[in-house]
N, C-alpha and C positions, 0 to 999 in steps of 0.2 A: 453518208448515212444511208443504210437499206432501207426503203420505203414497199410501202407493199402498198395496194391500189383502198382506196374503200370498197371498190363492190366484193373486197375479199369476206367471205361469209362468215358465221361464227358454227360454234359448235351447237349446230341443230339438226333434225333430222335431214332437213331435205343439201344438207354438206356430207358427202359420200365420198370426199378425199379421206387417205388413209391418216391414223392419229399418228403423231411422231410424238414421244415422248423422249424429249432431251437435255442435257447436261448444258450447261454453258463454260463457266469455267475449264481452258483449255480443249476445250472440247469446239464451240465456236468461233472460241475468239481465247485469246491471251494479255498479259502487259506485254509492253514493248521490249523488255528485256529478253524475251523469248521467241521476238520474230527476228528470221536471219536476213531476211529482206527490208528495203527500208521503210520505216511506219508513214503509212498514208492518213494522213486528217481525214479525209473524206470516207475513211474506213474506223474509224471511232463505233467502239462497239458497247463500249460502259465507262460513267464517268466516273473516280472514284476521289472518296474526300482528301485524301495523301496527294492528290497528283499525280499518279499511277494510274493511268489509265489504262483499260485493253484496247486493241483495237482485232482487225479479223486483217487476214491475210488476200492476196488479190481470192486465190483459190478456195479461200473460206468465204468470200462476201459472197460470189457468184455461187457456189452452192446453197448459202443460207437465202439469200434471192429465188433461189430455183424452190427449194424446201417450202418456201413462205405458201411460192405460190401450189405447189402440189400435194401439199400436206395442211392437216393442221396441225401448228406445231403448238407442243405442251412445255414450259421449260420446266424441269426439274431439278431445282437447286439448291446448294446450301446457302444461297446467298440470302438475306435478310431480305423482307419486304420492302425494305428501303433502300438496298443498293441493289434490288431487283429493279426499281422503280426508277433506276437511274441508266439502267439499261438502253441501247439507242434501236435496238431489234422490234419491230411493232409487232410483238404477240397478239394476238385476237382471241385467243380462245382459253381454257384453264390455265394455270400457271399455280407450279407446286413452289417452296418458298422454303430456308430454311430449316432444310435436309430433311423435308416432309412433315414439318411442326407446321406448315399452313396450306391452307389449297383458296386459292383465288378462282371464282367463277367469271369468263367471260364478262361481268360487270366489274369484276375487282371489288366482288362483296365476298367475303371469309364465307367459308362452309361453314355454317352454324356445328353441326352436327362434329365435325370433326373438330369442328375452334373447341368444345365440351369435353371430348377426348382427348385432347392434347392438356385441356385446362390439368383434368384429374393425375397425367403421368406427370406433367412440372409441379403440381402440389406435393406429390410422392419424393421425386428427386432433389427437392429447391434446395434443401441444406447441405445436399452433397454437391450441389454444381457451385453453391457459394463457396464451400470450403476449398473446391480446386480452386476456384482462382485466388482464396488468401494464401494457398500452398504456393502457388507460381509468387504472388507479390514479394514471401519469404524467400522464394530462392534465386530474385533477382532484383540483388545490392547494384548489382553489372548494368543492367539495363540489357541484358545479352535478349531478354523477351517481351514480345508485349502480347497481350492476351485482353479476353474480355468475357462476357456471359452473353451469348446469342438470345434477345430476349424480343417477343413479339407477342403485341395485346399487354403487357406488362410482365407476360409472362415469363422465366426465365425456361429454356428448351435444349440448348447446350452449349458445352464450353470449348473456348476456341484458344489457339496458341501460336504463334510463329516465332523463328526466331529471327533477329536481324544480323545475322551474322551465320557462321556455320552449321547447315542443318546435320551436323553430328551434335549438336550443342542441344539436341533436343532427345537425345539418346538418353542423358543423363534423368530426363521428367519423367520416361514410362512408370519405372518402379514407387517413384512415390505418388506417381498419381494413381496407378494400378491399388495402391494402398486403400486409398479412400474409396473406389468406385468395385471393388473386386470384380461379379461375370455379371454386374447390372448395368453397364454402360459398355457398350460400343469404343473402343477405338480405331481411327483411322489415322494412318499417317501419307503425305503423299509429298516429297521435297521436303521444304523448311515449313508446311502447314500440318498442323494437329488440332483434329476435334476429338471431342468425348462426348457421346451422347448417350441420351436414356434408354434402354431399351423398348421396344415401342414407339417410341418416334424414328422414323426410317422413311428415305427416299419409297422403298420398297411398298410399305405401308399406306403410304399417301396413293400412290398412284393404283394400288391393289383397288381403295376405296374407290377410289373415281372411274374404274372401271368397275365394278359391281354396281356400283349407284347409276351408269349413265347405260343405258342398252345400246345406244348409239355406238360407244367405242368397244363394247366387247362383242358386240355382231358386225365388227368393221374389221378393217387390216390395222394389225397394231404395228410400229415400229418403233427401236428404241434404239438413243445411241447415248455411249458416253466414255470419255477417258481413263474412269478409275476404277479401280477393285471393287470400293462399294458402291457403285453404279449397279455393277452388274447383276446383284438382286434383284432391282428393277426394270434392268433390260434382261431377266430370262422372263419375263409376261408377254414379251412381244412374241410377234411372230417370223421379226428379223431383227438381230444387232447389229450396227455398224458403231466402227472405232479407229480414232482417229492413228495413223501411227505415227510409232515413238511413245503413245503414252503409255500408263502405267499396266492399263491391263496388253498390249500389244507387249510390252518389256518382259514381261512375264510367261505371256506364250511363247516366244521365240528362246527363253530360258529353258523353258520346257519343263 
């Protein structure tokens, strides 16, 4: 496990390393199905309640060591505050949560201000993010998916989908889900993982805010990295992106 020191600072005036805002999912770390090398215990990088765990690579530990210590890093992810929270990386400073439905302050106290904003766009959405997922329960007698509603503070924020089996088997959800959310929700697809989210809640969104709110990181060097498409909203604020290759947006550039 990466350990970073206590005299590591937090995000206050007199810390003049530059912000990282970053991705975790594939981006730091992966499950083990994905690494070609063989999984190290001692490289455990999130625990997960399936048994599916990620871990980081030799090449990804020693950079996210290096990162720890020369940056402060922000993660930015769709992962829930609860399998944030199972994470084995010691964050010390903000942390965005559930593809920017939450912003955690260096105490892992919620931005009031933003928890209020997010409150109003999942009171707006809640009967459509219910209804996708009793669309998914209809259309899987199979068991081919399992799904759920991304919810945090009780809030519901967005709907999630994978399939367990082949991600062409999720080809067939666009159109009836498209049905119910028409150009008010976000899709993302990346492999066998599918979110729908509201518009307005966005990676991009959350960390826009925490650089307006904080003079510290937007009179600083910003940096941003992350593996997928819709990352890259969030990493055009920096003032450098770094991306991991192979992933989604690398596969795309070299597409051309």
């Amino acid at each position: 496990m990466i350990r970073s020191g206590s005299e590591t600072p937090g995000l206050c005036d007199a810390d003049r390393r530059p912000v990282l805002f970053t991705d975790l999912d594939d981006t730091l770390f992966q499950t083990a199905r994905k690494i070609a090398e063989p999984v190290c215990e001692s490289r455990l990088a999130a625990q997960a309640t399936n048994g599916h765990h990620s871990y980081m690579t030799k090449s990804q530990a020693s950079m996210t060591q290096w990162l720890l210590e020369s940056t402060r890093m922000v993660p930015v992810t769709a992962r829930s505050t609860d399998a944030l929270s199972r994470c084995r990386i010691p964050f010390k400073n903000w942390k965005i949560a559930a593809n920017g439905a939450v912003i955690l302050n260096p105490e892992d106290h919620a931005d009031s201000d933003w928890s209020m904003h997010i409150a109003r766009i999942s009171q707006t959405f809640r009967t459509a993010l219910e209804a996708l997922d009793a669309l998914i329960c209809s259309h899987n007698a199979d068991g081919r998916f399992r799904h759920w509603i991304v919810r945090e503070e009780g809030k519901p924020v967005y709907f999630c989908v994978k399939s367990n089996g082949e991600e062409a088997w999720l080809d067939d959800l666009h159109e009836p889900l498209s049905s119910i959310t028409g150009e008010e929700f976000l899709h993302h697809r990346n492999g066998n993982n599918m979110s729908v989210t509201p518009h307005g809640i966005s990676k991009m969104a959350a960390v826009t805010h925490l650089i307006d709110r904080n003079p510290e990181i937007r009179d600083g060097v910003i940096f941003a990295m992350g593996d997928s498409l819709t990352d890259l909203p969030f990493m055009g604020l920096a003032d450098m992106m770094m991306i991991p290759p192979g992933s989604q947006i690398d596969t795309a550039i070299r597409r051309g």
